[in-house]
PyMOL CGO cylinders between C-alpha atoms (Angstrom):
from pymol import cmd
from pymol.cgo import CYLINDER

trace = [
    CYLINDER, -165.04, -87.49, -182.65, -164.08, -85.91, -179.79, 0.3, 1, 1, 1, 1, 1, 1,
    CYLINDER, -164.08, -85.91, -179.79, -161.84, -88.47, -178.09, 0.3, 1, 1, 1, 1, 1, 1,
    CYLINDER, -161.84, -88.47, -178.09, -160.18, -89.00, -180.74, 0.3, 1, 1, 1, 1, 1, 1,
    CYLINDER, -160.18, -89.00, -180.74, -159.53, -85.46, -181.36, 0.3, 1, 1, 1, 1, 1, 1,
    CYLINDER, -159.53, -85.46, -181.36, -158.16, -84.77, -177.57, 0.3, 1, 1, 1, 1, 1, 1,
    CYLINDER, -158.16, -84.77, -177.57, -156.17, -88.06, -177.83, 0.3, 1, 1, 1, 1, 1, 1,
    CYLINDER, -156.17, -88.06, -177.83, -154.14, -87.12, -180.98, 0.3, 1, 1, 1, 1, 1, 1,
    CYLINDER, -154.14, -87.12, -180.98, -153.86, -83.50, -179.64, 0.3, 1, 1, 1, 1, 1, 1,
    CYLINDER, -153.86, -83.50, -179.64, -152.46, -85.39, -176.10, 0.3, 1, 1, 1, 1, 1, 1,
    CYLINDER, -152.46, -85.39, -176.10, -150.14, -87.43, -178.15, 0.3, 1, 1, 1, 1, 1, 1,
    CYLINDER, -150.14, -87.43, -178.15, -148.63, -85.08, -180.51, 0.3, 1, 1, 1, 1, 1, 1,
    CYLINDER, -148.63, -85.08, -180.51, -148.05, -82.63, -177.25, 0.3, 1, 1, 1, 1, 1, 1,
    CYLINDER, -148.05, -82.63, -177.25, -146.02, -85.89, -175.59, 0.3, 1, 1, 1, 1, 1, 1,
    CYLINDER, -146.02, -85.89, -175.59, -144.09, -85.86, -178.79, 0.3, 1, 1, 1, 1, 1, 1,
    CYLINDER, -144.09, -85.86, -178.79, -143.22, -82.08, -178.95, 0.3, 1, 1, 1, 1, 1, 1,
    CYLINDER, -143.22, -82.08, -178.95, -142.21, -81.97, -175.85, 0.3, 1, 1, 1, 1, 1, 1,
    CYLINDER, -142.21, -81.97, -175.85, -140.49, -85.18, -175.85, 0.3, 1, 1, 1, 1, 1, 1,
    CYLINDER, -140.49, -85.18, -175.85, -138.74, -84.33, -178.97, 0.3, 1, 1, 1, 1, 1, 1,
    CYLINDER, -138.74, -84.33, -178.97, -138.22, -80.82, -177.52, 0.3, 1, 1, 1, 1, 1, 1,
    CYLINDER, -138.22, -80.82, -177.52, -136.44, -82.41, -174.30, 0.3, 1, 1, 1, 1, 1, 1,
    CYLINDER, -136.44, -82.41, -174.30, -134.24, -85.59, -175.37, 0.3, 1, 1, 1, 1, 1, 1,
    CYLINDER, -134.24, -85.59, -175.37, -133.00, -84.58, -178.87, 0.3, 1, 1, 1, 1, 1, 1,
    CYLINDER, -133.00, -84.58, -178.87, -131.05, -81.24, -177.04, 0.3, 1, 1, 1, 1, 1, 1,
    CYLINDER, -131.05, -81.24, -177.04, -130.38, -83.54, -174.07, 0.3, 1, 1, 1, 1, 1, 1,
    CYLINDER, -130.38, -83.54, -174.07, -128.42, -86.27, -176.47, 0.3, 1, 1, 1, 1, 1, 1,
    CYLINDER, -128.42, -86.27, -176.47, -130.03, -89.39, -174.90, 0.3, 1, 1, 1, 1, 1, 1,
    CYLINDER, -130.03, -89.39, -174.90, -133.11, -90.44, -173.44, 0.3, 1, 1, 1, 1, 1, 1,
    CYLINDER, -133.11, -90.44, -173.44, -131.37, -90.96, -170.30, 0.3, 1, 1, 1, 1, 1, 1,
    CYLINDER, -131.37, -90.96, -170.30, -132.35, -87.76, -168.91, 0.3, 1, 1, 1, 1, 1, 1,
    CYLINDER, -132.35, -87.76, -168.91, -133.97, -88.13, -165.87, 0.3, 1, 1, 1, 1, 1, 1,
    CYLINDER, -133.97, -88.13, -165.87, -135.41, -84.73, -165.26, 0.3, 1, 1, 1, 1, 1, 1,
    CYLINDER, -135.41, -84.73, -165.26, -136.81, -85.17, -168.44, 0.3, 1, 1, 1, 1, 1, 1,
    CYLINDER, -136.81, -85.17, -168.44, -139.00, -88.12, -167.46, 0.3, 1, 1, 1, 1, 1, 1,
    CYLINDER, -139.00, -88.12, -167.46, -140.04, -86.79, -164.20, 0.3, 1, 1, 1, 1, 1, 1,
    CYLINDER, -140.04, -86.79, -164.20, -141.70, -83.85, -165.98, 0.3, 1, 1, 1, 1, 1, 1,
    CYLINDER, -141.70, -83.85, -165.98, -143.24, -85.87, -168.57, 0.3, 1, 1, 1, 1, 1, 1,
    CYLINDER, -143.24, -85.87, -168.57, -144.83, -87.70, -165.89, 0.3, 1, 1, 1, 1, 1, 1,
    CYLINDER, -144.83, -87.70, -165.89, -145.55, -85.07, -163.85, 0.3, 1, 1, 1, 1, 1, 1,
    CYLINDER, -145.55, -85.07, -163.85, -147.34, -82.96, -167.22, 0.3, 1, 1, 1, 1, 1, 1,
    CYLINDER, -147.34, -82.96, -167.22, -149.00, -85.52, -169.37, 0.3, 1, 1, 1, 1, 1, 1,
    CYLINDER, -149.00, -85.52, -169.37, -150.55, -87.85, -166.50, 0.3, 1, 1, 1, 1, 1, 1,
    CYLINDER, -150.55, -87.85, -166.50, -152.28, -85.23, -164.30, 0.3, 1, 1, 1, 1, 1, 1,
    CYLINDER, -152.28, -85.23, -164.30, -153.24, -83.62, -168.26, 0.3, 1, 1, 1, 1, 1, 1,
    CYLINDER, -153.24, -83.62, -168.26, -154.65, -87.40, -169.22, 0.3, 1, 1, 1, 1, 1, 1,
    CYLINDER, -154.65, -87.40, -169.22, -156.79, -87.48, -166.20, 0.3, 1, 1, 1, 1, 1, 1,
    CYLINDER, -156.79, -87.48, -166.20, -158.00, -83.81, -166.02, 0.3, 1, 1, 1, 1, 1, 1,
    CYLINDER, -158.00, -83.81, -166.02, -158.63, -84.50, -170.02, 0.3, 1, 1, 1, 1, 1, 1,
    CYLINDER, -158.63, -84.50, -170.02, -160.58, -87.70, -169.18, 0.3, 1, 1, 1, 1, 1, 1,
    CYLINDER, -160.58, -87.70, -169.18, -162.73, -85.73, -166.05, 0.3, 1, 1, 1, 1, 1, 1,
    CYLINDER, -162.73, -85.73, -166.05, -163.82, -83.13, -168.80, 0.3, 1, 1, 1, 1, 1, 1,
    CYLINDER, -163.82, -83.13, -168.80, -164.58, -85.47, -171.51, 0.3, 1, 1, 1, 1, 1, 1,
    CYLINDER, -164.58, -85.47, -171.51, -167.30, -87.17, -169.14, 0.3, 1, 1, 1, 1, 1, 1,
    CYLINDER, -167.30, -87.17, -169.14, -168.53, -84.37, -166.55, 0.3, 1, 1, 1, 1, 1, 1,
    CYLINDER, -168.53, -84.37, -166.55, -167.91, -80.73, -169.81, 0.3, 1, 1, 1, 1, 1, 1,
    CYLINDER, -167.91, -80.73, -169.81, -167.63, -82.04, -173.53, 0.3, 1, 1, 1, 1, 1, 1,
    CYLINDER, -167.63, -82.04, -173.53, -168.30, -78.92, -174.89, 0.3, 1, 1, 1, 1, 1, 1,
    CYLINDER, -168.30, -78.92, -174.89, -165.43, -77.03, -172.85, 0.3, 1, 1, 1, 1, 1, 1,
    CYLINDER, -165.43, -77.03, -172.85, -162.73, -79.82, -173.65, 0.3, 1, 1, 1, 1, 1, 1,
    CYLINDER, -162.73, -79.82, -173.65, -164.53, -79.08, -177.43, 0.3, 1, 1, 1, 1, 1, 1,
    CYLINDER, -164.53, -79.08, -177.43, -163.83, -75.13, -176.82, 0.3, 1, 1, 1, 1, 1, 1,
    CYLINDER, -163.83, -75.13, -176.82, -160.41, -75.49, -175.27, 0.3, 1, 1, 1, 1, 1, 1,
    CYLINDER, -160.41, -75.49, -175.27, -158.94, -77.99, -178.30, 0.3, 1, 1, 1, 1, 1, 1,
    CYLINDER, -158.94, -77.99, -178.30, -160.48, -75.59, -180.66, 0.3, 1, 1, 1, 1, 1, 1,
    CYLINDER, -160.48, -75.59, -180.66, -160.02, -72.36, -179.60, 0.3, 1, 1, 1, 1, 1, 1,
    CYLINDER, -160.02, -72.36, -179.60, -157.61, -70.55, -181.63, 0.3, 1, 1, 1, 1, 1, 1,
    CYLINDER, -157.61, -70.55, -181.63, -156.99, -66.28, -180.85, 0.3, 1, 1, 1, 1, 1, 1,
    CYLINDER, -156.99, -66.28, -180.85, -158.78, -63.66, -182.97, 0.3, 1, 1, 1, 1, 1, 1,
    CYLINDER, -158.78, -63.66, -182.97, -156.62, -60.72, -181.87, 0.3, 1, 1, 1, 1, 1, 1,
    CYLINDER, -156.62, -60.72, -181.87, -153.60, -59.34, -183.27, 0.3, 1, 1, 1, 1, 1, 1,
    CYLINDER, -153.60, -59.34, -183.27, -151.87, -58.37, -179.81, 0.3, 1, 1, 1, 1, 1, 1,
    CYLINDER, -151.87, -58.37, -179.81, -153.09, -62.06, -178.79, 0.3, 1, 1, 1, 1, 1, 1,
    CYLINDER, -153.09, -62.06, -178.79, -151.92, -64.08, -181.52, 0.3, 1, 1, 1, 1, 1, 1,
    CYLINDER, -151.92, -64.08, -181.52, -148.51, -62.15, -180.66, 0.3, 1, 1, 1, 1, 1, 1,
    CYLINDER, -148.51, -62.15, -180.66, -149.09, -63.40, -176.97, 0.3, 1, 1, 1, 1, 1, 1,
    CYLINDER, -149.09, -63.40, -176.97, -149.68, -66.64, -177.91, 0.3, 1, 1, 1, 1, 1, 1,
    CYLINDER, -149.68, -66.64, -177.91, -146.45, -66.61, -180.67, 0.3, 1, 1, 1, 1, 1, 1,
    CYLINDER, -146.45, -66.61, -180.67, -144.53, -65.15, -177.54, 0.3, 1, 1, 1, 1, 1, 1,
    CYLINDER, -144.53, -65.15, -177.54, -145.36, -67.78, -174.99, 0.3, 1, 1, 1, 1, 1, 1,
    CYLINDER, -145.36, -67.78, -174.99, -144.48, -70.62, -177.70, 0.3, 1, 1, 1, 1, 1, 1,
    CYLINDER, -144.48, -70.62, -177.70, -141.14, -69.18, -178.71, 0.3, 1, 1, 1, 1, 1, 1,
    CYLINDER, -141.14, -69.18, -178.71, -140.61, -69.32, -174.38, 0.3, 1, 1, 1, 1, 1, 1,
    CYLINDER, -140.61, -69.32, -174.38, -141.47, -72.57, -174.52, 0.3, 1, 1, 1, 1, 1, 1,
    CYLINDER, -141.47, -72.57, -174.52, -139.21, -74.20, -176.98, 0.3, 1, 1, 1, 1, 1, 1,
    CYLINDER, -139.21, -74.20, -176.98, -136.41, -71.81, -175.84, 0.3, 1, 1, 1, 1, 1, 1,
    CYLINDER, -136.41, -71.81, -175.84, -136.78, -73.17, -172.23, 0.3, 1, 1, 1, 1, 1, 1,
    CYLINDER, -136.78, -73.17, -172.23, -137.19, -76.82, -173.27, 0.3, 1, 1, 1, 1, 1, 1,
    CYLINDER, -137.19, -76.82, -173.27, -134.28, -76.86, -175.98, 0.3, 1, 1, 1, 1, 1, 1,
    CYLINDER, -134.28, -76.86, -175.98, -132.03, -75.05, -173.15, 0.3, 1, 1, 1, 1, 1, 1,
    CYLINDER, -132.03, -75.05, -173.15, -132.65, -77.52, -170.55, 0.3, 1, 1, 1, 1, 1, 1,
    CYLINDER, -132.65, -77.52, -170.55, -131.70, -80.78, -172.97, 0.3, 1, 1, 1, 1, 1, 1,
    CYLINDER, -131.70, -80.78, -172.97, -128.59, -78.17, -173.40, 0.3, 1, 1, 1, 1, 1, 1,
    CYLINDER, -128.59, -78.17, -173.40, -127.94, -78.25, -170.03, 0.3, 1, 1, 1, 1, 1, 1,
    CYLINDER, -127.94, -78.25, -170.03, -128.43, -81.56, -169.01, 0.3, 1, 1, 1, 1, 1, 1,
    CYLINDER, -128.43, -81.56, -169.01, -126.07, -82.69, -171.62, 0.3, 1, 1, 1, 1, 1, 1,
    CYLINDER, -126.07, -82.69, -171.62, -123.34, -79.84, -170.83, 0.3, 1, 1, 1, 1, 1, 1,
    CYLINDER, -123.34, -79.84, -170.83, -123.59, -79.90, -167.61, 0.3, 1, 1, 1, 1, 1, 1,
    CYLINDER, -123.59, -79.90, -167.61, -124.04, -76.24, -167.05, 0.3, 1, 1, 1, 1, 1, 1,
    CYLINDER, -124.04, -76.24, -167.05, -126.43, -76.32, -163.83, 0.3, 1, 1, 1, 1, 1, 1,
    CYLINDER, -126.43, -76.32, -163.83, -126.42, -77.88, -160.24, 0.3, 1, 1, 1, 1, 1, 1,
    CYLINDER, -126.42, -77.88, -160.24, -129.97, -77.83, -159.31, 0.3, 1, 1, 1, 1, 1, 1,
    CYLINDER, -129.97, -77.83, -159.31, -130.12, -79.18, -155.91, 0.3, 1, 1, 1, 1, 1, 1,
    CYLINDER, -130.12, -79.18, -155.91, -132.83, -81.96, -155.03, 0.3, 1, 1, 1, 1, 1, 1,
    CYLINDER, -132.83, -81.96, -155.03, -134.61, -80.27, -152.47, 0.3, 1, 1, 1, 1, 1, 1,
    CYLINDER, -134.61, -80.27, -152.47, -135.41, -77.78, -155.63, 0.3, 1, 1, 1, 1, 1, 1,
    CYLINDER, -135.41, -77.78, -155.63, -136.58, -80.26, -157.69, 0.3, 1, 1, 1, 1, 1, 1,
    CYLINDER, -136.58, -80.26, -157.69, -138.99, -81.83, -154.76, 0.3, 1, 1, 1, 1, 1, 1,
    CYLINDER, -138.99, -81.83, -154.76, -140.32, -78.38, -153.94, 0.3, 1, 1, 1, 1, 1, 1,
    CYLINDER, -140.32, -78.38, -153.94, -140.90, -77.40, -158.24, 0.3, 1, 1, 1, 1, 1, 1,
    CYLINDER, -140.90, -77.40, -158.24, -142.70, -80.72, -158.36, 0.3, 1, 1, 1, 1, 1, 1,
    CYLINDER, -142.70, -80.72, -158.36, -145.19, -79.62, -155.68, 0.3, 1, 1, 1, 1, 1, 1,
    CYLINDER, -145.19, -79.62, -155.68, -145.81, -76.46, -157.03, 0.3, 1, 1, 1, 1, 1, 1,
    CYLINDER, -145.81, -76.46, -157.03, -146.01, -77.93, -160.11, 0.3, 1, 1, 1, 1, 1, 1,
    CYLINDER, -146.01, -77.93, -160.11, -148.56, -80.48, -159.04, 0.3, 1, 1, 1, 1, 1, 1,
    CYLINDER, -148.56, -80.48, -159.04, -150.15, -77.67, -156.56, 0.3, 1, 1, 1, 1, 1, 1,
    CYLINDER, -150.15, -77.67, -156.56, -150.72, -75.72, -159.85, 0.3, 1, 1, 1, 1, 1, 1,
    CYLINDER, -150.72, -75.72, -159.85, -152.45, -78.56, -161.78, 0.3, 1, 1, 1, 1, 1, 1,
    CYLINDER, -152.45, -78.56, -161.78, -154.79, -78.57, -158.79, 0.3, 1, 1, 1, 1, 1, 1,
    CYLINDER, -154.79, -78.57, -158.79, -155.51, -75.04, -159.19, 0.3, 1, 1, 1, 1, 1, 1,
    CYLINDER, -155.51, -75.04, -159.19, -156.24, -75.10, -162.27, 0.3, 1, 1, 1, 1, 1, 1,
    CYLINDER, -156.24, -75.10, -162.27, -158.76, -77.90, -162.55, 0.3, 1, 1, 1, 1, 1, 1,
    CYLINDER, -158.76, -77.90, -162.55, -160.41, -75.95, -159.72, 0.3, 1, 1, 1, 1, 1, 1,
    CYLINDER, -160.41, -75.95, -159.72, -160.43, -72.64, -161.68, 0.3, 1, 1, 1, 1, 1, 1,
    CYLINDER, -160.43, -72.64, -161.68, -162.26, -74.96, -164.72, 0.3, 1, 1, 1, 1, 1, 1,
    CYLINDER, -162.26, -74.96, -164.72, -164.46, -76.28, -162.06, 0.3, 1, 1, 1, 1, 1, 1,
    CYLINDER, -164.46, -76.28, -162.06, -165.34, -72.61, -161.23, 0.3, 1, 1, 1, 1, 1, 1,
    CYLINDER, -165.34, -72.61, -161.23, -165.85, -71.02, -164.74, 0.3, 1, 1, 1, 1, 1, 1,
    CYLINDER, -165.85, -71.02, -164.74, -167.94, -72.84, -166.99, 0.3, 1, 1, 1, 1, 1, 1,
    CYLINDER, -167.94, -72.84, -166.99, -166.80, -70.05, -169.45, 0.3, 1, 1, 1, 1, 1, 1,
    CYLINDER, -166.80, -70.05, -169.45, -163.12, -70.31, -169.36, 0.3, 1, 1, 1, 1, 1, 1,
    CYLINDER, -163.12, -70.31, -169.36, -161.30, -70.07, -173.09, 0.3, 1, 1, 1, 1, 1, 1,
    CYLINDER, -161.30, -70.07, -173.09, -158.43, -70.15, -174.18, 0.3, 1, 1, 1, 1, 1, 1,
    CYLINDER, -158.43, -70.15, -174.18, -158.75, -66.96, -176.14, 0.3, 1, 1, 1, 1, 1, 1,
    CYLINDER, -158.75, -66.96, -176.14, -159.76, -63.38, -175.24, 0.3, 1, 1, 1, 1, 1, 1,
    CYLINDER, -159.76, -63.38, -175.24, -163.36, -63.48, -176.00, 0.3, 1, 1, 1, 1, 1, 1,
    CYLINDER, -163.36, -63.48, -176.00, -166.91, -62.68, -174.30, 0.3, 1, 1, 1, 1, 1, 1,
    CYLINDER, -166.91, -62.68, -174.30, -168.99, -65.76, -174.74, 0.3, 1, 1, 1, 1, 1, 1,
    CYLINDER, -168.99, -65.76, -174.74, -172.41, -65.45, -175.54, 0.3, 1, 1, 1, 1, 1, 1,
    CYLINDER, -172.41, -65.45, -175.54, -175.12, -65.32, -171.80, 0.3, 1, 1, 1, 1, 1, 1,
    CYLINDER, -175.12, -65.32, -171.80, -171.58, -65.37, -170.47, 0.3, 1, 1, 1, 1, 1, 1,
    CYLINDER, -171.58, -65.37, -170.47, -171.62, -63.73, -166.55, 0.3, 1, 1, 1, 1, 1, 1,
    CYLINDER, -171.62, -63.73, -166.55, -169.19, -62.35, -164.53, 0.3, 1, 1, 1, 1, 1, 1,
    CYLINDER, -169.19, -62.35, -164.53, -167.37, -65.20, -161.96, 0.3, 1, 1, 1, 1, 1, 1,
    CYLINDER, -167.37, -65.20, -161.96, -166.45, -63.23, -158.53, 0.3, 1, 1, 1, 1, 1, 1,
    CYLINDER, -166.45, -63.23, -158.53, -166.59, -66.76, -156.31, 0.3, 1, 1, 1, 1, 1, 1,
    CYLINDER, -166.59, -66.76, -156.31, -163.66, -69.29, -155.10, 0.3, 1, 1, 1, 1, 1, 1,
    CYLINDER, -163.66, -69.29, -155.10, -160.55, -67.84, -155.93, 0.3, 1, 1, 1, 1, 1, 1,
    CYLINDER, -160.55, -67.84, -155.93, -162.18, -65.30, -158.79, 0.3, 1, 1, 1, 1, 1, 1,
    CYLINDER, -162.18, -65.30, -158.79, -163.41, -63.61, -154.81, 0.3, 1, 1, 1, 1, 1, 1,
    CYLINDER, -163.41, -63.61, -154.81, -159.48, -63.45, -154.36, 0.3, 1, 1, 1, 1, 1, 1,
    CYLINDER, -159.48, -63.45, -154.36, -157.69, -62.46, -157.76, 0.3, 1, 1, 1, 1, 1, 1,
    CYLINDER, -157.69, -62.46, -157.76, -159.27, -61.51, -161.02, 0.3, 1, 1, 1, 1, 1, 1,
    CYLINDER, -159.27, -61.51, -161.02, -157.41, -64.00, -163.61, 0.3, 1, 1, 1, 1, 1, 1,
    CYLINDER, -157.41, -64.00, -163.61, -156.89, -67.08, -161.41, 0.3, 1, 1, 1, 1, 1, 1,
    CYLINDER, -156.89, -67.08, -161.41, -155.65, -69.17, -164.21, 0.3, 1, 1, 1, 1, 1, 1,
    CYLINDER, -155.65, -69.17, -164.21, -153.31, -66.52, -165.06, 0.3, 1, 1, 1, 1, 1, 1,
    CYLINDER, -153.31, -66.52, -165.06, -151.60, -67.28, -161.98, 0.3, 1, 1, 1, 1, 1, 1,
    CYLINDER, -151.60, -67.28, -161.98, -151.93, -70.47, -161.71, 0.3, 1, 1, 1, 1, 1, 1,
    CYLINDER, -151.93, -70.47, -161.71, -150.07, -70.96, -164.70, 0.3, 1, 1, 1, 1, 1, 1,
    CYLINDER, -150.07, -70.96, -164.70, -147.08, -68.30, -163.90, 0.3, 1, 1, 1, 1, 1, 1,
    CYLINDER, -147.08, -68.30, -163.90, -146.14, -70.88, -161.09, 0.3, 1, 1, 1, 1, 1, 1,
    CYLINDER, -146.14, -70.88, -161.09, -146.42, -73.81, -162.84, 0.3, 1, 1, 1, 1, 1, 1,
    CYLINDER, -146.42, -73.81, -162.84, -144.47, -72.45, -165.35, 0.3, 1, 1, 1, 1, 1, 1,
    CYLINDER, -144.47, -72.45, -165.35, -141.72, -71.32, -163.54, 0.3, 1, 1, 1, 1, 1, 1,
    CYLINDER, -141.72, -71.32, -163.54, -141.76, -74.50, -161.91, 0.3, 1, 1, 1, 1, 1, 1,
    CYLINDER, -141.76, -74.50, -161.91, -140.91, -76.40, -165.00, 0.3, 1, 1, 1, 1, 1, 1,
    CYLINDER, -140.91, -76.40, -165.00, -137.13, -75.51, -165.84, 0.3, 1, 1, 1, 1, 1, 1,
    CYLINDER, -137.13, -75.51, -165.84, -136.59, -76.06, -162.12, 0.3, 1, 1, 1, 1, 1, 1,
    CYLINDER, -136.59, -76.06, -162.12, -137.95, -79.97, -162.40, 0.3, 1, 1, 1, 1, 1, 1,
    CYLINDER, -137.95, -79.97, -162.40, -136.03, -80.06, -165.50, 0.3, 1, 1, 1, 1, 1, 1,
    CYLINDER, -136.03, -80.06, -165.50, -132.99, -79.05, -163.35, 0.3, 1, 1, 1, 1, 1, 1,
    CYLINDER, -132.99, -79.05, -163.35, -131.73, -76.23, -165.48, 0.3, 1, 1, 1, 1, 1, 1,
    CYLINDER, -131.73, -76.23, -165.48, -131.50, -72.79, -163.87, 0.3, 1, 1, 1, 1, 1, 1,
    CYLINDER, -131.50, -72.79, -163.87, -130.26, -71.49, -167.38, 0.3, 1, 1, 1, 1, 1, 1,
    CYLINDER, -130.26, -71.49, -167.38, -134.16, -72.81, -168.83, 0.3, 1, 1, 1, 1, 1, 1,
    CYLINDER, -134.16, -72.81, -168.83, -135.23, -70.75, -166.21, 0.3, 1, 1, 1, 1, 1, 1,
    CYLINDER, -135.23, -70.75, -166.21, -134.20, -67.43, -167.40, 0.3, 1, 1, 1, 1, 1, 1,
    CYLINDER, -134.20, -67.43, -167.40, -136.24, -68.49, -170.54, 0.3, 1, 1, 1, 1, 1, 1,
    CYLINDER, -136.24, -68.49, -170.54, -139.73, -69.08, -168.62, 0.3, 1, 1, 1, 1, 1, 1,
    CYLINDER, -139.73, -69.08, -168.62, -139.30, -66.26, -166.76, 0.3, 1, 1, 1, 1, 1, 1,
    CYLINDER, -139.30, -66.26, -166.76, -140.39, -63.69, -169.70, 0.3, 1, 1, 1, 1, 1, 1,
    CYLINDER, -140.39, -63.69, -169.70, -143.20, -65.31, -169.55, 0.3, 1, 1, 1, 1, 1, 1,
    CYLINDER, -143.20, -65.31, -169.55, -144.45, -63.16, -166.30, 0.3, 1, 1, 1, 1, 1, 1,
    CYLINDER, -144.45, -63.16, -166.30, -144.18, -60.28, -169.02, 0.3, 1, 1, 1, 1, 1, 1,
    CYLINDER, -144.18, -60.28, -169.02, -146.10, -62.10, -171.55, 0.3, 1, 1, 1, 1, 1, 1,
    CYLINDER, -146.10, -62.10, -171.55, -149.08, -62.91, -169.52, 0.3, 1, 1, 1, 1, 1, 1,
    CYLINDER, -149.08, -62.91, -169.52, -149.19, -59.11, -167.71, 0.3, 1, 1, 1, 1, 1, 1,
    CYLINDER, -149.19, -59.11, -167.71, -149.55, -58.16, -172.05, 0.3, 1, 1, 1, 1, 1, 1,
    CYLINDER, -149.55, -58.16, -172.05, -152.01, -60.41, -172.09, 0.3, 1, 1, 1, 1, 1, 1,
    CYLINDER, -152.01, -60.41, -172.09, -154.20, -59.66, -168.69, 0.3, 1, 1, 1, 1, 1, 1,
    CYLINDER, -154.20, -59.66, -168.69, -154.16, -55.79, -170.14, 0.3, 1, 1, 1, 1, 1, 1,
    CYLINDER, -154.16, -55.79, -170.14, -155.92, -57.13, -173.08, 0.3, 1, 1, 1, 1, 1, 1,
    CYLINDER, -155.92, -57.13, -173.08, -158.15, -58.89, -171.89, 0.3, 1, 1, 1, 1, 1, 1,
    CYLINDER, -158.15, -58.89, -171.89, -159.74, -56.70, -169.22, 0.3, 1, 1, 1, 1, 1, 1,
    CYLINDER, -159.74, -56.70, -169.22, -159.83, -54.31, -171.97, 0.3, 1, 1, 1, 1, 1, 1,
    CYLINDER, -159.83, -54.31, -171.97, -162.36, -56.69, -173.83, 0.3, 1, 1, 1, 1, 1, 1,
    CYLINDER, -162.36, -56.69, -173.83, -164.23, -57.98, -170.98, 0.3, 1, 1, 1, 1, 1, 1,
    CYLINDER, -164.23, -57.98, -170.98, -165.08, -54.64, -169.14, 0.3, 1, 1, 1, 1, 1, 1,
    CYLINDER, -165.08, -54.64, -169.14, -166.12, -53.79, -172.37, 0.3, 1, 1, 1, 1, 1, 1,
    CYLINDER, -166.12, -53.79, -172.37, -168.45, -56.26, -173.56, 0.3, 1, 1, 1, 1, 1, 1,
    CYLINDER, -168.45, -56.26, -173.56, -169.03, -58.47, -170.21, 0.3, 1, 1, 1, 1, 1, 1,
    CYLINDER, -169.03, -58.47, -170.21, -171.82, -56.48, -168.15, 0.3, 1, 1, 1, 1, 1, 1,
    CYLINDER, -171.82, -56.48, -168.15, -170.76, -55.90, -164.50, 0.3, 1, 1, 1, 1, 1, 1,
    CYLINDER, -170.76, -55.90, -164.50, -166.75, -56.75, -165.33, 0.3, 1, 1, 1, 1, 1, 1,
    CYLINDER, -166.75, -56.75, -165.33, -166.13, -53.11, -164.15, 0.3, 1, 1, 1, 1, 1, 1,
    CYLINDER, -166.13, -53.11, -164.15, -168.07, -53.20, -160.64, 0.3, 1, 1, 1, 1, 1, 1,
    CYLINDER, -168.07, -53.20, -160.64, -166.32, -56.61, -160.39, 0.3, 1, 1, 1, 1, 1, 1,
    CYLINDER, -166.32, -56.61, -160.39, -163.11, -55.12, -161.02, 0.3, 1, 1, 1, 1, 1, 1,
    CYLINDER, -163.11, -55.12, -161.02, -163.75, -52.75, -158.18, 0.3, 1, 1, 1, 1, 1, 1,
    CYLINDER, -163.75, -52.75, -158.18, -164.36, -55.36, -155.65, 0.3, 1, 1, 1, 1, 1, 1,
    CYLINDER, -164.36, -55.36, -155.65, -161.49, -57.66, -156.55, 0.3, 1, 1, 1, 1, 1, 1,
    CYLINDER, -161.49, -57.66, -156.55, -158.50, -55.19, -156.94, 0.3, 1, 1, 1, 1, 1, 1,
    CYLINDER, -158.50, -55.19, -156.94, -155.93, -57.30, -157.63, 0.3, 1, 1, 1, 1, 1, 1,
    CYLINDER, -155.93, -57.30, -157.63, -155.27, -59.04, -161.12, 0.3, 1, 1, 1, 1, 1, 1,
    CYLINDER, -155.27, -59.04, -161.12, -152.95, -61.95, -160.37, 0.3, 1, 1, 1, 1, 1, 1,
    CYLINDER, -152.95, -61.95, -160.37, -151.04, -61.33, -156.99, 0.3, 1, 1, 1, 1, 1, 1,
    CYLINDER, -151.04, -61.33, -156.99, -152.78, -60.13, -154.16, 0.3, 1, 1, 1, 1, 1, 1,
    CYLINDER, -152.78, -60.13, -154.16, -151.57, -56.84, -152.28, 0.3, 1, 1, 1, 1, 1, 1,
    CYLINDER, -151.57, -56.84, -152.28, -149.11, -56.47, -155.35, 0.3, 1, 1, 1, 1, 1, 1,
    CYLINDER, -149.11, -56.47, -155.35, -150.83, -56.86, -158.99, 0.3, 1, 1, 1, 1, 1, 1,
]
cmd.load_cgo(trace, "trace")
């Protein structure tokens, strides 16, 4: 059943992280920690609960999509070795003491944060097609509207700032020089990926021509 599937997958994610977080931090009294629990898992219940009424089958495609690809599966091993690094760092941190992130940081990361969230529900809302691997999608077609009219891989970038957002709302600059790779990761996987799609999607390589940039306009 597919509730039940995307409920388990929610709940073991809140206990990764949360195990991730507090067990490095030394107590569960780590505010930081919270706050980006919150600000994660809520917005992810809701945008979970939208798709499970209004697109099934993408929730379906994005709890069971798992990469193909060598170079991805290395992507994907990349970004989840980032992941724990940055987490692990920050319950360092917050137990040693090693950062002073101001508040006014923390406010502005949890905006961009949420901002991102936003985003990215809107690039879902977009793309019917969106995976979570590198794949063309059978009578898939080429999205150039919204912000695919602005950038090529939207969610690409949409997730570079909510990533680097995170070690920020954790308060740890030091977790932030672990998410920051991650920029590295993603251009790896971007080159991939266009590779595929301009060679199996039909009209990814006039679209490429009218949208120049892949992530950052005027820059990449």
């Amino acid at each position: 059943m597919l509730l039940l599937r995307a409920l388990l997958k929610f709940l073991l994610g809140l206990f990764l992280v949360g195990a991730l977080l507090f067990l490095p931090a030394g107590s569960i009294r780590y505010p930081n920690g919270w706050l980006f629990i919150g600000l994660l898992f809520i917005p992810m219940l809701i945008l979970g609960a939208v798709l499970l009424i209004k697109a099934p089958a993408l929730l379906e495609k994005r709890l069971d999509a798992k990469e193909k690809q060598g170079a991805q599966k290395g992507v994907v091993a990349a970004s989840g070795l980032l992941f724990v690094a940055g987490f692990v760092v920050a319950g360092l941190d917050f137990r040693f003491g090693w950062s002073q992130v101001p508040t006014w940081a923390v406010i502005v990361a949890c905006a961009v944060l949420l901002l991102s969230y936003a985003l990215y529900a809107e690039v879902m809302r977009e793309n019917a097609y969106l995976s979570r691997t590198v794949e063309v999608q059978q009578g898939q077609k080429v999205i150039d509207t919204g912000l695919y009219g602005i950038v090529r891989h939207p969610m690409y970038a949409v997730t570079i700032w909510l990533f680097l957002s995170i070690p920020v709302v954790l308060g740890s600059w030091w977790s932030l020089l672990c998410f920051a790779p991650y920029v590295a990761v993603i251009a790896v996987r971007i080159c991939n990926e266009e590779k595929v799609l301009e060679a199996g999607l039909a009209g990814y390589a006039a679209y490429k021509k009218r949208v120049k940039y892949r992530i950052l306009p005027f820059i990449w």
